[in-house]
C-alpha positions in Angstrom: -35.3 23.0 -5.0 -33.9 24.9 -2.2 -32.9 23.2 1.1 -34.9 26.2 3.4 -38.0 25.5 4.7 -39.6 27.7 3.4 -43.5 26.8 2.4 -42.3 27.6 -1.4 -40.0 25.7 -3.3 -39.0 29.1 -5.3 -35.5 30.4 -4.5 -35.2 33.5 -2.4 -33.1 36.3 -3.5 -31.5 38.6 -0.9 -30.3 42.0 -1.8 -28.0 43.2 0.5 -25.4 46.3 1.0 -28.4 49.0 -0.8 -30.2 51.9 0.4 -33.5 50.7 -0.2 -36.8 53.7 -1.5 -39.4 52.7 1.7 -41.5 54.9 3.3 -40.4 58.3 1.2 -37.2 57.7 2.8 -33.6 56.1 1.9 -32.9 53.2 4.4 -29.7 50.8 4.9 -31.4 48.2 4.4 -31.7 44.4 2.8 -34.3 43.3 0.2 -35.6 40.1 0.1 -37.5 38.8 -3.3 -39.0 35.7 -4.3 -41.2 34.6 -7.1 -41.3 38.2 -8.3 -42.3 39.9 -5.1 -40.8 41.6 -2.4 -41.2 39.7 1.2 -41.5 40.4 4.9 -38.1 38.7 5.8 -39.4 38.6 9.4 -42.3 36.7 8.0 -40.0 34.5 6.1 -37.6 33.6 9.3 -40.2 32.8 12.0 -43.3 31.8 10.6 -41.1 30.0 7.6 -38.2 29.2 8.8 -36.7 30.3 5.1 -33.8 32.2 4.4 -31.8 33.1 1.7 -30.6 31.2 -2.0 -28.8 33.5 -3.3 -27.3 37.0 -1.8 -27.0 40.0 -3.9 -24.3 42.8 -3.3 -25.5 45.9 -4.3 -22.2 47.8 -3.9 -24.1 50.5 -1.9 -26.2 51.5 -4.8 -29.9 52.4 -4.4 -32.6 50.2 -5.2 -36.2 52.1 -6.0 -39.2 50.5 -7.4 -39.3 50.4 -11.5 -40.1 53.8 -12.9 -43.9 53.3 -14.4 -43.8 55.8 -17.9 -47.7 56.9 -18.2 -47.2 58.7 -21.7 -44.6 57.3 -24.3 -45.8 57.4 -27.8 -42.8 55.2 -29.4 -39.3 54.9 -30.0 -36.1 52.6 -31.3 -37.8 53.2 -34.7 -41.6 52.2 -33.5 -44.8 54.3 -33.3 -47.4 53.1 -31.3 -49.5 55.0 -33.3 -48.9 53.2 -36.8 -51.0 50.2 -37.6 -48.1 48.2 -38.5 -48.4 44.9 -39.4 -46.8 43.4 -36.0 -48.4 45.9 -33.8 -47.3 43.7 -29.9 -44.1 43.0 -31.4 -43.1 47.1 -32.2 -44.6 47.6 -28.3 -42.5 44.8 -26.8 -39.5 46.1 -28.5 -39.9 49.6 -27.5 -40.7 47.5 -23.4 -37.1 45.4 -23.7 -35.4 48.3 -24.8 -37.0 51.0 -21.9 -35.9 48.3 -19.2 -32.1 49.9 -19.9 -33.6 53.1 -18.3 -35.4 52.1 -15.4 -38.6 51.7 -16.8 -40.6 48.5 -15.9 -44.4 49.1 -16.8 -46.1 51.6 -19.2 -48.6 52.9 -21.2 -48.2 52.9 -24.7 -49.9 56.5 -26.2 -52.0 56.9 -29.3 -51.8 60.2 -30.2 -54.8 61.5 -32.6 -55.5 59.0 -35.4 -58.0 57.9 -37.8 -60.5 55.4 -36.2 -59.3 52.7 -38.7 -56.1 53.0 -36.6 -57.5 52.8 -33.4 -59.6 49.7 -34.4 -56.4 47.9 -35.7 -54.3 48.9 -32.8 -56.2 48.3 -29.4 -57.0 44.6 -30.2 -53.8 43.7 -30.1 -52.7 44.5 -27.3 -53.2 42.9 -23.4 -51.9 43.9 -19.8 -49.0 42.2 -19.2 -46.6 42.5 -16.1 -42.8 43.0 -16.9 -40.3 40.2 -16.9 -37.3 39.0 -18.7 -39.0 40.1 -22.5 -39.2 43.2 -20.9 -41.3 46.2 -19.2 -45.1 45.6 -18.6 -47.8 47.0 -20.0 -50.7 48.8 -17.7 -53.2 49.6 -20.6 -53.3 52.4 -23.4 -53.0 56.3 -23.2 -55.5 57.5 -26.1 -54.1 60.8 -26.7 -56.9 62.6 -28.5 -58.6 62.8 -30.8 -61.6 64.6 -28.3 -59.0 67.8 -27.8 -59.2 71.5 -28.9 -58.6 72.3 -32.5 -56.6 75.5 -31.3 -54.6 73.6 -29.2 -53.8 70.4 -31.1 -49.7 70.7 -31.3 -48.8 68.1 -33.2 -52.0 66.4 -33.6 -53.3 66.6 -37.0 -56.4 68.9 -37.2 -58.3 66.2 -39.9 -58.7 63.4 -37.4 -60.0 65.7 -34.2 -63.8 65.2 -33.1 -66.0 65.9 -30.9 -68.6 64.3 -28.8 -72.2 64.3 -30.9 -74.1 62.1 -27.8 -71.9 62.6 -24.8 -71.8 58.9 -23.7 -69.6 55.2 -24.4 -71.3 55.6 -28.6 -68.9 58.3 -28.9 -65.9 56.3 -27.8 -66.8 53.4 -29.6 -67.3 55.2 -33.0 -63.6 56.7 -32.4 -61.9 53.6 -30.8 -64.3 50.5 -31.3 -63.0 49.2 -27.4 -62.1 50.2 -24.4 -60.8 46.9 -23.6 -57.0 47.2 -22.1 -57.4 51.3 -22.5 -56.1 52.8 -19.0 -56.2 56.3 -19.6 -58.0 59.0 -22.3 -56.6 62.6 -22.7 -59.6 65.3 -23.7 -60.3 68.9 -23.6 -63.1 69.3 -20.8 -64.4 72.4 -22.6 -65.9 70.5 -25.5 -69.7 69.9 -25.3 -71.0 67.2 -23.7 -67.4 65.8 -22.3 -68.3 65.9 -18.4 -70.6 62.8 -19.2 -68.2 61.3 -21.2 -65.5 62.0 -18.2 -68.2 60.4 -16.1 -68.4 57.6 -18.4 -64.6 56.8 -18.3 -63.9 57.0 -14.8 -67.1 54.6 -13.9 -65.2 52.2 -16.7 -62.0 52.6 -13.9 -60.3 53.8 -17.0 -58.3 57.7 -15.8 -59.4 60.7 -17.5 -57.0 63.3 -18.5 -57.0 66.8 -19.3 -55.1 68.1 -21.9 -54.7 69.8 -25.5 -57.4 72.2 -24.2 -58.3 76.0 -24.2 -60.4 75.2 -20.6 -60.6 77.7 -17.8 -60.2 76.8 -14.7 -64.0 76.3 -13.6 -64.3 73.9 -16.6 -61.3 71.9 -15.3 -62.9 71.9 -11.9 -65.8 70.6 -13.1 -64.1 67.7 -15.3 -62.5 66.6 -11.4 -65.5 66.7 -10.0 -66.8 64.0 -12.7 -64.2 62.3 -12.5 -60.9 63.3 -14.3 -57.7 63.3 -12.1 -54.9 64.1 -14.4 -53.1 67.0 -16.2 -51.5 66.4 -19.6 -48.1 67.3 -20.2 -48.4 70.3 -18.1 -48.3 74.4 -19.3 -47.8 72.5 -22.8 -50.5 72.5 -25.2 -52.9 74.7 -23.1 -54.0 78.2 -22.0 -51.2 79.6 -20.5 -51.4 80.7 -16.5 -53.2 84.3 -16.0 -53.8 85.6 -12.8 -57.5 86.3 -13.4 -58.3 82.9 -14.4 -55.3 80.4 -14.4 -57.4 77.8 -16.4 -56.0 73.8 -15.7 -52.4 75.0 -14.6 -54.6 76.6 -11.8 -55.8 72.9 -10.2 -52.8 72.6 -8.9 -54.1 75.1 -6.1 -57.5 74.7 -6.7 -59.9 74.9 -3.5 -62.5 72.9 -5.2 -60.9 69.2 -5.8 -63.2 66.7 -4.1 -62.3 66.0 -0.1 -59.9 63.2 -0.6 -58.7 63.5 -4.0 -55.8 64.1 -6.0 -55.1 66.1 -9.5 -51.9 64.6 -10.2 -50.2 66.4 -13.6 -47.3 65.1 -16.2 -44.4 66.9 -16.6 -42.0 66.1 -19.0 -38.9 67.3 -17.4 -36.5 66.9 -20.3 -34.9 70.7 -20.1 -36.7 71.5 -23.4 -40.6 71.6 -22.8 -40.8 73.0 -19.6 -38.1 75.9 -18.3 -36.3 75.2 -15.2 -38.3 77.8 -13.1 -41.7 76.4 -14.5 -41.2 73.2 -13.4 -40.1 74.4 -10.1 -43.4 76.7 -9.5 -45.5 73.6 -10.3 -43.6 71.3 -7.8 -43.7 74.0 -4.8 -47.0 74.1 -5.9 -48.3 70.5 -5.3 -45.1 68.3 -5.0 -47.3 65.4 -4.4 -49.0 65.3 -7.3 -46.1 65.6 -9.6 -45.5 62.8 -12.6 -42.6 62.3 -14.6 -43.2 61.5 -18.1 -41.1 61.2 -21.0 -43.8 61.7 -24.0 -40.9 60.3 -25.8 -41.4 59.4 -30.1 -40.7 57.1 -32.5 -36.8 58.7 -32.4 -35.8 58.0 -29.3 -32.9 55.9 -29.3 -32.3 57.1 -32.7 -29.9 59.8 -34.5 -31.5 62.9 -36.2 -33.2 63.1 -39.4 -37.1 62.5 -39.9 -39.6 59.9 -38.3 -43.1 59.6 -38.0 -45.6 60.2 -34.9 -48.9 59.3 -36.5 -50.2 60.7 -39.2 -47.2 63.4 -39.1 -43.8 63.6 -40.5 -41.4 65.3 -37.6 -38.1 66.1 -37.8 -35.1 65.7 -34.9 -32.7 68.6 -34.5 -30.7 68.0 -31.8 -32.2 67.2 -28.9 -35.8 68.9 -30.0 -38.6 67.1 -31.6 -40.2 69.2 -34.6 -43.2 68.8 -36.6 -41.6 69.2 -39.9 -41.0 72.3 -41.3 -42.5 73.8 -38.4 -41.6 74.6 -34.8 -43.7 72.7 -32.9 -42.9 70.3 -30.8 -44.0 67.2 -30.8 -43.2 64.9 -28.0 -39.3 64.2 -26.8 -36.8 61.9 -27.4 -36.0 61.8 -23.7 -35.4 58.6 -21.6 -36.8 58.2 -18.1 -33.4 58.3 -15.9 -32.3 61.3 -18.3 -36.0 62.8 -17.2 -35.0 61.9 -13.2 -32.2 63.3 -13.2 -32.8 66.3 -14.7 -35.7 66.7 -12.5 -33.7 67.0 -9.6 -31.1 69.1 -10.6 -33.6 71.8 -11.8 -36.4 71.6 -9.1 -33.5 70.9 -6.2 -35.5 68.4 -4.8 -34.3 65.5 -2.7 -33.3 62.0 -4.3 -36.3 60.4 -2.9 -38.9 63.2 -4.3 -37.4 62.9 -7.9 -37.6 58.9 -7.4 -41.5 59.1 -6.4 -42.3 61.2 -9.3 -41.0 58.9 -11.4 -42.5 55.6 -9.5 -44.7 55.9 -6.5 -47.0 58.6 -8.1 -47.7 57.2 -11.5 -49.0 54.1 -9.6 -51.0 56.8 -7.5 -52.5 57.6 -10.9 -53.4 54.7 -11.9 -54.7 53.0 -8.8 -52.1 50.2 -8.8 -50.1 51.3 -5.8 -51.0 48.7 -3.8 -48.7 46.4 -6.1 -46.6 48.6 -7.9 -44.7 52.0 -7.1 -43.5 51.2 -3.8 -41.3 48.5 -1.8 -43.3 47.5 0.8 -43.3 43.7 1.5 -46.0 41.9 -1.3 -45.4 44.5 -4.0 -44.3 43.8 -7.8 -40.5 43.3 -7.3 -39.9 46.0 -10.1 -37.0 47.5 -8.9 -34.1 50.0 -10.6 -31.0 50.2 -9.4 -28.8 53.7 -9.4 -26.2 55.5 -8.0 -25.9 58.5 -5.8 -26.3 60.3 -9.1 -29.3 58.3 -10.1 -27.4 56.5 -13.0 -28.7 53.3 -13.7 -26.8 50.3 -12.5 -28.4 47.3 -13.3 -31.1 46.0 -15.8 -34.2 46.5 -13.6 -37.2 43.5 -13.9 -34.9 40.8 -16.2 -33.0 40.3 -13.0 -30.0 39.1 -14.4 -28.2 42.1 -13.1 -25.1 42.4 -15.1 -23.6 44.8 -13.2 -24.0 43.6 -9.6 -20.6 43.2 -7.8 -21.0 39.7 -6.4 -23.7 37.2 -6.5 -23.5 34.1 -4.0 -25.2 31.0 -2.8 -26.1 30.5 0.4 -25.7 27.9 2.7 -28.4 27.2 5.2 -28.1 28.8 8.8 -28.0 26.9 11.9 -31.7 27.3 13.1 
């Protein structure tokens, strides 16, 4: 038990010699953590009288909050999408294993699947926070199977529907529970789907738009019920015309609700979107801007063939095939690798590549007032990186192996 007196008995980490992510800005500043949050060291002095147990030295690395992956179907030889016998073990593997790239909580994605799959899969798996076993879990990204035949990708045509009541009967036939399902990717053009989008959204569960032939005023329309994300952005969609720019064109859109946001994935790993692309949609609407990885079943894993679903793709290189096609089909990228990227080809600043990555994911997902940021009672999910936003130490299991000193602390004179 520490010696502070502190009105908690749990030690007090200090983190100290770090630029700190607070506020959209890089500060010299210290962290203070304890019991897995971040406190108000002012807080802690005078109204507790606590101080620090232990002092961290960051070695002038940054510290930003965990990077939150919204759309990862798999990898390390797992897909989420497989009703495997061990279902919470292949995500919790594919959770320890993300932590090496900054990643702290996520949603695991179903792509389109039969509903036997979906019925096997979603019961098995809870919210969790992250920890030592590894990054947390926020809830489910359903994927399909509500999306446009024409614009399916890698989706398998056979296991597509569409909505025959426009209500919850529809989403239980496909999935058989919404339980622990954050987010549900649909084509707003199919028939009856703005109810359904209403539907979801009243459930607090996000609606996306995505795998869709939708023009623009049939996107509006799914944001005004509701929806308030973009799938994978320019893929797997209409592509932007200047007489109707269909959903790319919600990123300038006039008629979003007062006081909303359409925030849109991009999956910045150099292959699915070119440089200037990515660029136009971040001058665009910088703020709404999400880093995702859409990463598969062979990420962390050398070329040959793996499975996403009910389809047999093929790695070559760094692209992700649909065998003995060429359509892609997700990415083998990691999040830092996605970061990084991001910043080099948009030329944004360090803290705008960090956000996209962190602060609006959370946005998203209306958690921000716990995760995404560093402000003093948030989820002490932090990443460390260097000035070339490499990751330096094992974010969440905060053993930090590759901290430059650790130390005990005695108590001051108070």
């Amino acid at each position: 038990m520490p010696s502070n007196k502190s009105v908690s008995d749990a030690p007090i980490t200090q983190f100290v010699n770090c630029m700190i992510l607070r506020d959209h800005k890089l500060q010299r500043e210290d962290l203070w953590v304890r019991e897995g949050r971040i406190l108000d060291p002012e807080k802690l002095f005078f109204d507790e009288q606590g101080y620090a147990d232990k002092r961290v030295d960051c070695g002038g690395n940054i510290i930003a909050p965990g990077f939150i992956d919204v759309q990862i179907n798999g990898g390390y030889g797992i897909d989420f999408s497989q009703a495997s016998e061990d279902v919470s073990g292949g995500i919790s593997f594919v959770g320890k294993k993300i932590l090496e790239h900054g990643v702290t909580s996520f949603c695991p994605t179903l792509v389109t699947s039969p509903p036997a799959v979906y019925h096997k899969v979603l019961p098995n798996i809870k919210v969790y926070n992250g920890g030592p076993h590894g990054a947390g879990v926020l809830g489910f990204h359903l994927e399909g199977p509500f999306i446009s035949v024409e614009k399916r990708g890698a989706h398998p045509e056979h296991c597509l529907r569409t909505f025959k009541y426009g209500g919850l009967q529809d989403l239980m036939e496909a999935y058989g529970s919404l339980d622990n399902v954050a987010m549900v990717t649909l084509a707003p053009e199919l028939a009856k789907s703005q109810s359904v989008v209403q539907e979801l959204c009243q459930r607090g569960i996000t609606v996306s738009l995505g795998h869709s032939v939708a023009n623009l005023s049939q996107a509006e329309e799914a944001v005004q019920h509701g929806a308030s994300f973009i799938t994978h952005l320019f893929n797997a969609m209409l592509p932007f015309h200047h007489r109707d720019p269909g959903i790319v064109g919600l990123l300038t859109s006039d008629q979003i609700p007062a006081g909303r946001t359409v925030y849109y994935g991009m999956i910045a790993d150099g292959i699915h979107t070119n440089p200037a692309a990515l660029r136009i949609a971040h001058r665009a609407h910088p703020l709404g801007l999400v880093l995702v990885t859409d990463a598969i079943t062979a990420m962390g894993l050398p070329p040959g063939r793996h499975t996403l679903g009910q389809q047999v793709i093929e790695i070559q290189g760094l692209h992700a095939y649909v065998a003995g096609t060429t359509t892609l089909c997700g990415s083998i990228a990691t999040m830092d690798m996605c970061v990084r990227h991001f910043k080099h080809a948009s030329g944004c600043s360090v803290e705008e590549a960090l956000e996209a990555a962190s602060l609006h994911p959370a946005q998203l997902l209306g958690i921000s007032n716990r995760k995404g940021k560093l402000d003093f009672g948030s989820d002490a999910d932090l990443v460390f990186l260097d000035d070339a936003l490499n990751i330096q130490m094992n974010p969440v299991d905060r053993n930090w192996p590759n901290i430059d000193t650790v130390t005990s602390c005695d108590p001051p004179s108070l």
